[in-house]
N, CA, C and O atoms as a DFTB+ gen file, in Angstrom:
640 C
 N C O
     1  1     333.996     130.802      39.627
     2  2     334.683     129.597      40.063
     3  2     334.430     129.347      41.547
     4  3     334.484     128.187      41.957
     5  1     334.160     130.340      42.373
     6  2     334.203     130.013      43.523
     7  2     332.947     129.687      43.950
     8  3     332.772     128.863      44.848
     9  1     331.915     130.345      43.304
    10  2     330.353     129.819      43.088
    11  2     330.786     128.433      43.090
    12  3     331.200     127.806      44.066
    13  1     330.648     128.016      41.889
    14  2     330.594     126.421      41.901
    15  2     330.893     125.511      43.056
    16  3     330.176     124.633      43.535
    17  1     332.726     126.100      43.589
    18  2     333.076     125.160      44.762
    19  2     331.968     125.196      46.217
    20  3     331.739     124.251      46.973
    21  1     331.447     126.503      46.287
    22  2     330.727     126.852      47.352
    23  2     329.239     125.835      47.007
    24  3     329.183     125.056      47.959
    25  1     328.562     125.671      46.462
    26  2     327.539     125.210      45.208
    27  2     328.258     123.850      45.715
    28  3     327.998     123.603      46.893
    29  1     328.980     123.058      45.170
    30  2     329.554     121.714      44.844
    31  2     329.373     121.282      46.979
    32  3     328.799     120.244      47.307
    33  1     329.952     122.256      48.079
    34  2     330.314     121.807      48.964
    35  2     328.940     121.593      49.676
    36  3     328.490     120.547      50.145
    37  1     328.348     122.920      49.638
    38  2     326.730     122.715      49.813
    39  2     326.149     121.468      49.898
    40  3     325.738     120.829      50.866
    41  1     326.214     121.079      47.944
    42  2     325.343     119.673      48.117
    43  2     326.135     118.492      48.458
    44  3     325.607     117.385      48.552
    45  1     327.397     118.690      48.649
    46  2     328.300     117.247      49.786
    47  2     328.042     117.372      51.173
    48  3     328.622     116.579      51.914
    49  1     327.143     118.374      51.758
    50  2     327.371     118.597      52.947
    51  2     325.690     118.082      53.198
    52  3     325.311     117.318      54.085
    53  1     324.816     118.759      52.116
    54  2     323.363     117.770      52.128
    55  2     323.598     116.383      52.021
    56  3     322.969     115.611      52.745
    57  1     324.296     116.039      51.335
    58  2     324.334     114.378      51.208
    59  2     324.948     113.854      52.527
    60  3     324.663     112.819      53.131
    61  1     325.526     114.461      52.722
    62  2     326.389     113.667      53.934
    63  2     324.997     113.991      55.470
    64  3     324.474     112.983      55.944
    65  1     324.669     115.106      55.925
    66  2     323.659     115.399      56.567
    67  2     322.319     114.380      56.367
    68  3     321.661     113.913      57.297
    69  1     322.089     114.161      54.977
    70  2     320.977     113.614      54.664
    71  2     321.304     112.171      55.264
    72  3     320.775     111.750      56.293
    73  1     322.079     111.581      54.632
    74  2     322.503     110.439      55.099
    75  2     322.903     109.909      56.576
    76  3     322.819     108.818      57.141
    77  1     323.363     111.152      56.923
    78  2     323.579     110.916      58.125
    79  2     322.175     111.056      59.432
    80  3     322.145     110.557      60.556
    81  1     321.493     111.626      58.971
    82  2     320.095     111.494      59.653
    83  2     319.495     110.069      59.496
    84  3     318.918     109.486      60.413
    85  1     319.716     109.473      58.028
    86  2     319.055     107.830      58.090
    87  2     319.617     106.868      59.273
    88  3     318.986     106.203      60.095
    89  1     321.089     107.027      59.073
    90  2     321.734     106.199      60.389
    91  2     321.219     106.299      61.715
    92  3     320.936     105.472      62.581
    93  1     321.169     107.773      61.619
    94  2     320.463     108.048      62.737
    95  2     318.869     107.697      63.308
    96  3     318.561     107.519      64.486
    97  1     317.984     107.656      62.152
    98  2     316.654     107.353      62.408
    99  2     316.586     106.154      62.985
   100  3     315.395     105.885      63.135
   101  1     317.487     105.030      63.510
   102  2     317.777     104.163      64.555
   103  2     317.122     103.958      65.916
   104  3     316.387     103.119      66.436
   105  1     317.788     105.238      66.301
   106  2     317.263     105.213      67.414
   107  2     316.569     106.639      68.230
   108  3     317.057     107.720      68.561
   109  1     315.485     106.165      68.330
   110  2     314.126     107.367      68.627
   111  2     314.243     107.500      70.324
   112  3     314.096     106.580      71.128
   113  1     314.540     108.874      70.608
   114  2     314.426     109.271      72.501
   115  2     312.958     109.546      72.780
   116  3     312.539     110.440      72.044
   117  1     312.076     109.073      73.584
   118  2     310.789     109.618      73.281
   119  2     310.462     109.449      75.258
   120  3     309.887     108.516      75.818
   121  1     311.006     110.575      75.833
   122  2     310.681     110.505      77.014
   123  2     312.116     109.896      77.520
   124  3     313.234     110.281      77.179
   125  1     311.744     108.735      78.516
   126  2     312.324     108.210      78.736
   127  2     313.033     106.924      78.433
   128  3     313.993     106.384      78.983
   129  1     312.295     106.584      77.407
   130  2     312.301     105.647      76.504
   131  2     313.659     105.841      75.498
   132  3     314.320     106.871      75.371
   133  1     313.834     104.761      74.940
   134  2     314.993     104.621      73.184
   135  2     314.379     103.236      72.809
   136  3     314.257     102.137      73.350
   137  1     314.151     103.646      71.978
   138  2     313.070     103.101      70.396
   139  2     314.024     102.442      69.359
   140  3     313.757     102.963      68.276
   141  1     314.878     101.658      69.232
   142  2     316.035     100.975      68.111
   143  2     315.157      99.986      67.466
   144  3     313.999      99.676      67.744
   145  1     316.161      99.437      66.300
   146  2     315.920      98.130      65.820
   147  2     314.426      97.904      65.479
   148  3     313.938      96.820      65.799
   149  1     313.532      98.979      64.758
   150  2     312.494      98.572      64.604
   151  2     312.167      97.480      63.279
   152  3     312.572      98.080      62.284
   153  1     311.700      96.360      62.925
   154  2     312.097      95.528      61.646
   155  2     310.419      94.968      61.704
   156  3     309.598      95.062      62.616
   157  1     310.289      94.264      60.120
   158  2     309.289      93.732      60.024
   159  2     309.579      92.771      58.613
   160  3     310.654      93.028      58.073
   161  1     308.922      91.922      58.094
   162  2     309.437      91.033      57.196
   163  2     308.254      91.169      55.814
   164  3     307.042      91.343      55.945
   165  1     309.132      91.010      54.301
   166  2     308.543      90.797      53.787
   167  2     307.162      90.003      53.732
   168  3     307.011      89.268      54.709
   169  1     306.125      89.988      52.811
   170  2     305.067      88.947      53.478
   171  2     304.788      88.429      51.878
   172  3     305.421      89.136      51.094
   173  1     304.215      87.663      51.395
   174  2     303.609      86.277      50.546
   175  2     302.417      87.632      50.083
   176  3     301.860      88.443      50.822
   177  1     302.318      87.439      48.402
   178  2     301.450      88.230      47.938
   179  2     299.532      88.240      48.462
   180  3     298.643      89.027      48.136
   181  1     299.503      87.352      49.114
   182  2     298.259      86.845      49.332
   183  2     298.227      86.649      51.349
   184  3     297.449      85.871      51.900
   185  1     298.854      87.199      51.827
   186  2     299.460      87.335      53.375
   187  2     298.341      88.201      53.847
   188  3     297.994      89.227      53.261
   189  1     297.713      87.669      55.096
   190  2     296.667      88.342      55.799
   191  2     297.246      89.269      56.832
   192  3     296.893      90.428      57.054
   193  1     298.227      88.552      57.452
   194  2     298.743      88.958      58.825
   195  2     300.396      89.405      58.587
   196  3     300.895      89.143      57.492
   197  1     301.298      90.144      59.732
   198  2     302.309      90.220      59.753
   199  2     302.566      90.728      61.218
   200  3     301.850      91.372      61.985
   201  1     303.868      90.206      61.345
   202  2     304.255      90.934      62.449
   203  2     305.661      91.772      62.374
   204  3     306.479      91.711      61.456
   205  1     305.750      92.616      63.629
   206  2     306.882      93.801      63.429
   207  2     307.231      93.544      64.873
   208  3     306.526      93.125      65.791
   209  1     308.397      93.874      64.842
   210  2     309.703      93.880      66.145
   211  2     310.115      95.311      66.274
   212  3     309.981      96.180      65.412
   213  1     310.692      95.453      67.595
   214  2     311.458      96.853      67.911
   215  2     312.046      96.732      69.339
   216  3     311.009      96.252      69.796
   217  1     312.436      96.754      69.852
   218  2     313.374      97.062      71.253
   219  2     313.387      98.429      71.539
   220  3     313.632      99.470      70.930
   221  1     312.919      97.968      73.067
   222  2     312.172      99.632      73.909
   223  2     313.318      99.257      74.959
   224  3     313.541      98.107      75.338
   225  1     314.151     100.629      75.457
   226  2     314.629     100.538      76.744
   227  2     314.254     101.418      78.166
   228  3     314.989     102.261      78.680
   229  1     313.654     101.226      78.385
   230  2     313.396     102.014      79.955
   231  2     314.129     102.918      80.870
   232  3     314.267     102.567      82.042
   233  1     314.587     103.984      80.480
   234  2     315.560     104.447      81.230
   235  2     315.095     105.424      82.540
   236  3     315.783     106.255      83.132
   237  1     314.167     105.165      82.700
   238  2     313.734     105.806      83.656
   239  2     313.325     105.355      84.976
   240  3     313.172     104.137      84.884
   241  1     313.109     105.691      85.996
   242  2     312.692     105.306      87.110
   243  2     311.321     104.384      87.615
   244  3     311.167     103.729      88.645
   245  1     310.425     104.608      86.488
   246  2     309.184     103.791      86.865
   247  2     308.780     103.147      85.541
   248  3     309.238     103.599      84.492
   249  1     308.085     102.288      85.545
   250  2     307.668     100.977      84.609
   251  2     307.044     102.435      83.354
   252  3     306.593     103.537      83.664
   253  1     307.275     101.817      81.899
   254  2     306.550     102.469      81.153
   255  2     305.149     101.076      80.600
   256  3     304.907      99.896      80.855
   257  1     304.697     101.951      79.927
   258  2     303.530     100.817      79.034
   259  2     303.435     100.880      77.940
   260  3     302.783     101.881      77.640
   261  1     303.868     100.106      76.782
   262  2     303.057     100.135      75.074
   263  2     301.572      99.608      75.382
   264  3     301.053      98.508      75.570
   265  1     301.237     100.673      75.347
   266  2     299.289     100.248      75.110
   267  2     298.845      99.885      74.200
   268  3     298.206      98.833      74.192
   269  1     299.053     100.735      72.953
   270  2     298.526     100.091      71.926
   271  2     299.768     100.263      70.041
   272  3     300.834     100.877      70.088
   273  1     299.439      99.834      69.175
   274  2     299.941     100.505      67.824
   275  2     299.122     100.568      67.208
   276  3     298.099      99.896      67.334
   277  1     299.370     101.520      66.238
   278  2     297.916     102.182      65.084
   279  2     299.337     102.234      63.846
   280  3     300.468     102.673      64.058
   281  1     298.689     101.514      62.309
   282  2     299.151     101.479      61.031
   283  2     297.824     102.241      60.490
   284  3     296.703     102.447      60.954
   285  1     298.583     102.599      59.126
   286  2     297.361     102.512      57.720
   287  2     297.775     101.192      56.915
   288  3     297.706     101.258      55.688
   289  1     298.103     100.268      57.375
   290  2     298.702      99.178      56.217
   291  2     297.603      97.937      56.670
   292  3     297.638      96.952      55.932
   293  1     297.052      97.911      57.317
   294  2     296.269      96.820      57.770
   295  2     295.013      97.190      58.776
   296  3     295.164      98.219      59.435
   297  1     293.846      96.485      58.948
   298  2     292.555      97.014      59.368
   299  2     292.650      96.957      60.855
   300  3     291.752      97.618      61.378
   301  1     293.422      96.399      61.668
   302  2     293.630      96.100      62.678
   303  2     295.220      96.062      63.136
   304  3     295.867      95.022      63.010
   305  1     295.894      97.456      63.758
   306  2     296.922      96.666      64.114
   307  2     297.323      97.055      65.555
   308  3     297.217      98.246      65.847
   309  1     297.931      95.883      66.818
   310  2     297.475      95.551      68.045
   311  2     299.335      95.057      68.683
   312  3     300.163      94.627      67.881
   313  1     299.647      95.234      70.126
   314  2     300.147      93.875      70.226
   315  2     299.659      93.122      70.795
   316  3     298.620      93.281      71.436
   317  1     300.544      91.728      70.655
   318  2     300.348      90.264      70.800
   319  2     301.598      90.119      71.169
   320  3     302.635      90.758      70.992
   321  1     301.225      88.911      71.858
   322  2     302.420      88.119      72.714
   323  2     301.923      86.204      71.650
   324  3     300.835      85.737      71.315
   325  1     303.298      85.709      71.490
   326  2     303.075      84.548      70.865
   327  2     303.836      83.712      71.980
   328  3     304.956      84.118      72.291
   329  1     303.323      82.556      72.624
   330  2     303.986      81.887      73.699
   331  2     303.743      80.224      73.644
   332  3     302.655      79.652      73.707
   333  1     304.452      79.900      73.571
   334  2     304.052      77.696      73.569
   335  2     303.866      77.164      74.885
   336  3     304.738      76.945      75.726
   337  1     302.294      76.932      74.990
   338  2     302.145      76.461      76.179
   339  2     301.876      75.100      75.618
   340  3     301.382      75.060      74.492
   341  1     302.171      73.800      76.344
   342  2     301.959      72.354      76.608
   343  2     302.139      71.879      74.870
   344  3     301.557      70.994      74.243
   345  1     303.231      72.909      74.416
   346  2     303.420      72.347      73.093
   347  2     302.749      72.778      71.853
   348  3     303.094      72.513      70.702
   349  1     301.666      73.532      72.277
   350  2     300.863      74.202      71.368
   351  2     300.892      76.157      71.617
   352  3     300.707      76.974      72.519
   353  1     301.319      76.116      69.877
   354  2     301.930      77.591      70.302
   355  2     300.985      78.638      69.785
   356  3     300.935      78.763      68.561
   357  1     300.208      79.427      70.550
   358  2     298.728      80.514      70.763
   359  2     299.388      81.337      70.693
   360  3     300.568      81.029      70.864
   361  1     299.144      82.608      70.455
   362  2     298.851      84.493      69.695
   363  2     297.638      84.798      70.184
   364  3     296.589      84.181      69.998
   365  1     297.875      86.084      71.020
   366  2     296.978      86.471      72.200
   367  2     297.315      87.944      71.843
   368  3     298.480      88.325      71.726
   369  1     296.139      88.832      71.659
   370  2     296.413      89.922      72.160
   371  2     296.538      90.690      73.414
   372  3     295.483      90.514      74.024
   373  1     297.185      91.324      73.971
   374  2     297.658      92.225      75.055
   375  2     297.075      93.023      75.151
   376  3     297.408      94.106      74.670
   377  1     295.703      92.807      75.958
   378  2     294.675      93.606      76.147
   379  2     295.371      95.205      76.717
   380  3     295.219      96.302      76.180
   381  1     295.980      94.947      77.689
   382  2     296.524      96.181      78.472
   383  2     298.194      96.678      78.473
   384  3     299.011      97.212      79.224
   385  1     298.087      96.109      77.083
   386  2     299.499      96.300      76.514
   387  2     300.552      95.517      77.341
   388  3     300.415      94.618      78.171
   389  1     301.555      96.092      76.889
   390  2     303.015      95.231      77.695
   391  2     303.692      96.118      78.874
   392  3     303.533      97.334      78.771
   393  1     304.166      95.808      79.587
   394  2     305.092      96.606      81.054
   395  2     306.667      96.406      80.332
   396  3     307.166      95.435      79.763
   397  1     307.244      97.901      80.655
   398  2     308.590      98.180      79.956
   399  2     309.522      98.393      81.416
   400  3     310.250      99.385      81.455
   401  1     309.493      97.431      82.644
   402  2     309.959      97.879      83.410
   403  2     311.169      99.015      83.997
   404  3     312.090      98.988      83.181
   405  1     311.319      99.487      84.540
   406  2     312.175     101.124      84.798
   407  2     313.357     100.511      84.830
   408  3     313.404      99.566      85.616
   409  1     314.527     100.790      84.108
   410  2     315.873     100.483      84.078
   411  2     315.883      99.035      83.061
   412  3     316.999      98.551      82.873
   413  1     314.773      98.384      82.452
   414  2     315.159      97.418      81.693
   415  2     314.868      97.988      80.224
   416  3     314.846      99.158      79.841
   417  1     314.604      96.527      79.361
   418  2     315.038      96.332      77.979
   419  2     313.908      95.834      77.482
   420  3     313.560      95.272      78.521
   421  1     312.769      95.504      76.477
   422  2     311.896      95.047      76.426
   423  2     312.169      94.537      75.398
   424  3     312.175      95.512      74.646
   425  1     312.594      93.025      74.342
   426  2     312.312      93.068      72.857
   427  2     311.478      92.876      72.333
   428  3     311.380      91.654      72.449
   429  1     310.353      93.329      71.521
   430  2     309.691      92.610      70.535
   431  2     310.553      91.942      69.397
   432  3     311.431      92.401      68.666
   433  1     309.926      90.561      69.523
   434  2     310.517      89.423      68.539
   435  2     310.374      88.526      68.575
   436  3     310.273      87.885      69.621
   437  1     310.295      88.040      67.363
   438  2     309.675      86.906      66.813
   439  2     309.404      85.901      67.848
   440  3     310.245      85.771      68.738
   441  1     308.400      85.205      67.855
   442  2     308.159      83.587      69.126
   443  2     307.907      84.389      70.598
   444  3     307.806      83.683      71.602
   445  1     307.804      85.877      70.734
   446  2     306.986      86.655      71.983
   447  2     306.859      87.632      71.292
   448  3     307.047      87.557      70.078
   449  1     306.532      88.710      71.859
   450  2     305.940      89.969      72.555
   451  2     305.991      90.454      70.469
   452  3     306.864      89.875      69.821
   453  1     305.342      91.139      69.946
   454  2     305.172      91.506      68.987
   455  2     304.541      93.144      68.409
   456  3     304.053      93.718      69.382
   457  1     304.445      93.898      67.282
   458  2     303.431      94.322      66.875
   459  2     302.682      93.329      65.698
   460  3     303.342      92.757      64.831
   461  1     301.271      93.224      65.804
   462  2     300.332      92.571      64.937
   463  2     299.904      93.294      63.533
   464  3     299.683      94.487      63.745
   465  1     299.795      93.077      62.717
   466  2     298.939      93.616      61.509
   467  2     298.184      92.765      60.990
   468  3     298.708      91.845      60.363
   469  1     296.820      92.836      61.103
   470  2     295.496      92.065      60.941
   471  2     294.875      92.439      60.005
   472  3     294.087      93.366      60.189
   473  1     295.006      91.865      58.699
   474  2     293.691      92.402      57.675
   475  2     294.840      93.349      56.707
   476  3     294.794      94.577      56.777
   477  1     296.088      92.490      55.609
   478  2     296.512      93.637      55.628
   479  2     296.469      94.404      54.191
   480  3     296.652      93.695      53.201
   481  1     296.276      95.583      54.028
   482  2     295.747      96.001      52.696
   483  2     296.601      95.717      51.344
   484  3     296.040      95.709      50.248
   485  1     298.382      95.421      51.532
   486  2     298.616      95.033      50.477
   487  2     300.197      94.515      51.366
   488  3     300.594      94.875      52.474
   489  1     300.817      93.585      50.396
   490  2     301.995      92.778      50.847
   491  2     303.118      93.806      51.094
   492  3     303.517      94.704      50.352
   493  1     303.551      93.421      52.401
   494  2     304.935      94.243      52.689
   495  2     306.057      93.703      51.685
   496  3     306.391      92.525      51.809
   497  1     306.611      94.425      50.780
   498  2     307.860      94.340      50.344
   499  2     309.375      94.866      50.861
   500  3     309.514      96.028      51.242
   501  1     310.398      93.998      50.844
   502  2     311.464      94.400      51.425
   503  2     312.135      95.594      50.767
   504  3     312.111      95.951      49.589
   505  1     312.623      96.019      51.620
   506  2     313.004      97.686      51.158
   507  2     312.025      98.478      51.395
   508  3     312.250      99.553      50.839
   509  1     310.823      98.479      52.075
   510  2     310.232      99.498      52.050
   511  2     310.492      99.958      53.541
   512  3     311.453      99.504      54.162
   513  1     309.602     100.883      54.113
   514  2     309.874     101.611      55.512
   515  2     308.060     101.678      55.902
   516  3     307.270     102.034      55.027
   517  1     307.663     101.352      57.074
   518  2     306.525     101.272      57.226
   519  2     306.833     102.396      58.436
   520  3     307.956     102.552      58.917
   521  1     305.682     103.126      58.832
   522  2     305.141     104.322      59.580
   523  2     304.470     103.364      60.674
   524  3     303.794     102.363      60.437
   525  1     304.743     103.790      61.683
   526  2     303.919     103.065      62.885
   527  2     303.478     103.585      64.027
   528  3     304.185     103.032      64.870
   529  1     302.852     104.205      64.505
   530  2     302.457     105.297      65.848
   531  2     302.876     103.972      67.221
   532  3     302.338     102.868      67.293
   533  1     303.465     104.267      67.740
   534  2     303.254     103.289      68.953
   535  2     302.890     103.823      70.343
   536  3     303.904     104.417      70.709
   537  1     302.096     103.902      71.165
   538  2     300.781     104.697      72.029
   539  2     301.757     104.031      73.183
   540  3     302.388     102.987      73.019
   541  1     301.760     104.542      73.944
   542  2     302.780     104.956      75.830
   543  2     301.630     105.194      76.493
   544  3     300.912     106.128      76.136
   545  1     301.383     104.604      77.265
   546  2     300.513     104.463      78.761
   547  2     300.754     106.341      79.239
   548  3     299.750     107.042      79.363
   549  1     301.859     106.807      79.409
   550  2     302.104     107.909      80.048
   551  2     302.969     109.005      79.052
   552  3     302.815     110.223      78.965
   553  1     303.842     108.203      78.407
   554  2     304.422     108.872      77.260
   555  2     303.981     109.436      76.307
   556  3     304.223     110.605      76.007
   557  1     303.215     108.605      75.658
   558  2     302.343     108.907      74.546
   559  2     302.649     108.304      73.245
   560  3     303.412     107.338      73.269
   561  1     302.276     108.625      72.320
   562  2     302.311     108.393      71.278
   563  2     303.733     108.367      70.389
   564  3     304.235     109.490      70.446
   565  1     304.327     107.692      69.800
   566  2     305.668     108.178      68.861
   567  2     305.526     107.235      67.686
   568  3     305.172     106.057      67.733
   569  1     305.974     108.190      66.264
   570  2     306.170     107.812      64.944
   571  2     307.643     107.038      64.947
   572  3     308.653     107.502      65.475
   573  1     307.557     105.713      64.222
   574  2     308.496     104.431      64.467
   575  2     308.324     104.050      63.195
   576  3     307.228     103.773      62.708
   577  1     309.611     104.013      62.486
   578  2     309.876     103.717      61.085
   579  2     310.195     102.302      61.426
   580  3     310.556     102.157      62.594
   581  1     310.141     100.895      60.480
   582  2     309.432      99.915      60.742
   583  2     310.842      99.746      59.478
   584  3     310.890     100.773      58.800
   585  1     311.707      98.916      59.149
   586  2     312.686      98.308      58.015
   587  2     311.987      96.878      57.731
   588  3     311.956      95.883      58.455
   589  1     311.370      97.116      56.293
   590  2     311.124      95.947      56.285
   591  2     312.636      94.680      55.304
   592  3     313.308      94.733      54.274
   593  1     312.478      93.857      56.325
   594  2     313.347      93.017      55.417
   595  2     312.806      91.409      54.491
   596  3     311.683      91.166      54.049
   597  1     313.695      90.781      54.449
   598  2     313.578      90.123      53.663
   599  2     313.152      88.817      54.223
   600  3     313.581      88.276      55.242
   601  1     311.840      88.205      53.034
   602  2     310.914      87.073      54.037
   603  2     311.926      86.399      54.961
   604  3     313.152      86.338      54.863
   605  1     310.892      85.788      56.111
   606  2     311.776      84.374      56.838
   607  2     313.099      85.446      57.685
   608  3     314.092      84.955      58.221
   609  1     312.811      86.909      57.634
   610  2     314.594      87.060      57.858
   611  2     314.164      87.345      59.974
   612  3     313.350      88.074      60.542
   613  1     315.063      86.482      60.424
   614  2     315.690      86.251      61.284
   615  2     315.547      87.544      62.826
   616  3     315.005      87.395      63.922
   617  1     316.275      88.697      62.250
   618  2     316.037      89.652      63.017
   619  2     316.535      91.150      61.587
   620  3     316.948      91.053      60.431
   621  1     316.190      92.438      62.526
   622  2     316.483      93.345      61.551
   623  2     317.918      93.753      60.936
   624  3     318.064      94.784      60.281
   625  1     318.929      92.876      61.201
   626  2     319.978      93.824      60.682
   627  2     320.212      92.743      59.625
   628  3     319.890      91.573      59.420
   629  1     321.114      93.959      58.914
   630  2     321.226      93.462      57.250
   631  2     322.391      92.591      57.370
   632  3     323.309      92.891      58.134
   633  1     322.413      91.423      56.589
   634  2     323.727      90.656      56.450
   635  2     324.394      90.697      54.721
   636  3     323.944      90.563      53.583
   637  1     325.620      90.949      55.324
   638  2     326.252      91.678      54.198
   639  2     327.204      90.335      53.640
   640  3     327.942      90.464      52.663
C-alpha cells in the first residue's frame, strides 16, 4: 500500500515538474540577454515564406547583436526588417543583423524587425513548436522554441 502512494506521488510530482518546465520554456537567460514570447503563425498549404517574432531584452551594459537565425523548416532562414517608406511597404534583409541596445527591449513583430523563413519545406501548423538557433554577435548561439499560432493571429499569446 505504501508502494503505490509513493508510486502515485512520484508520477504527480513528474507531471507537475513536467509541466511546470513548459511554462517555464518562456523565457530563455542566454548571457545577458532574456529570450520571451517567441511566436510564429500558421501558414496556407501552398505558403513560400513565413515570419516569426520574439522579444530580446538587453540587460547588460553594452549593445548585443542578432546576427543571424538558422531553421531546418525552410531553405533560407535570415532576419528582415519590414518598413513603409513613401507608402510602399519593402522587406529587406539585415545584412549585419539587428543592435539590442544595453539596458533596452528589442521586439520582433509583425510590420518590423522579424525572423524570415524563405523556401519553406512544408506548412507551419498551429500547435506545433518550431526549433530555431538564433546566432549573438558575442553571445552566441541559443535554441528558441518558436509557438506556432493560429493564421492572421495578431501576436503570441493565446486568447481564451
Amino acid at each position: 500500500m505504501e508502494m503505490m502512494k509513493t508510486r502515485a506521488l512520484l508520477v504527480a510530482a513528474a507531471l507537475v515538474a513536467f509541466t511546470g518546465s513548459a511554462a517555464l520554456a518562456e523565457t530563455i537567460t542566454h548571457g545577458s540577454l532574456s529570450i520571451k514570447d517567441a511566436w510564429s503563425r500558421a501558414t496556407p498549404p501552398k505558403a513560400k515564406g513565413a515570419g516569426a517574432f520574439v522579444t530580446i531584452t538587453n540587460t547588460g551594459n553594452e549593445d548585443a547583436r542578432l546576427v543571424s537565425a538558422a531553421s531546418s523548416y525552410a531553405k533560407r532562414t535570415e532576419i528582415h526588417e519590414m518598413a513603409v517608406n513613401d507608402g510602399v511597404m519593402k522587406m529587406r534583409k539585415m545584412e549585419n543583423g539587428v543592435v539590442i541596445p544595453a539596458g533596452e527591449t528589442l521586439e520582433l513583430k509583425p510590420g518590423s524587425y522579424h525572423v524570415m523563413f524563405m523556401g519553406l519545406k512544408q506548412p507551419f501548423k498551429m500547435g506545433e513548436k518550431l526549433n530555431v538557433t538564433l546566432e549573438f554577435e558575442k553571445a552566441g548561439p541559443v535554441d528558441v522554441t518558436f509557438d506556432v499560432m493560429k493564421m492572421g493571429a495578431k501576436s503570441g499569446k493565446m486568447k481564451h
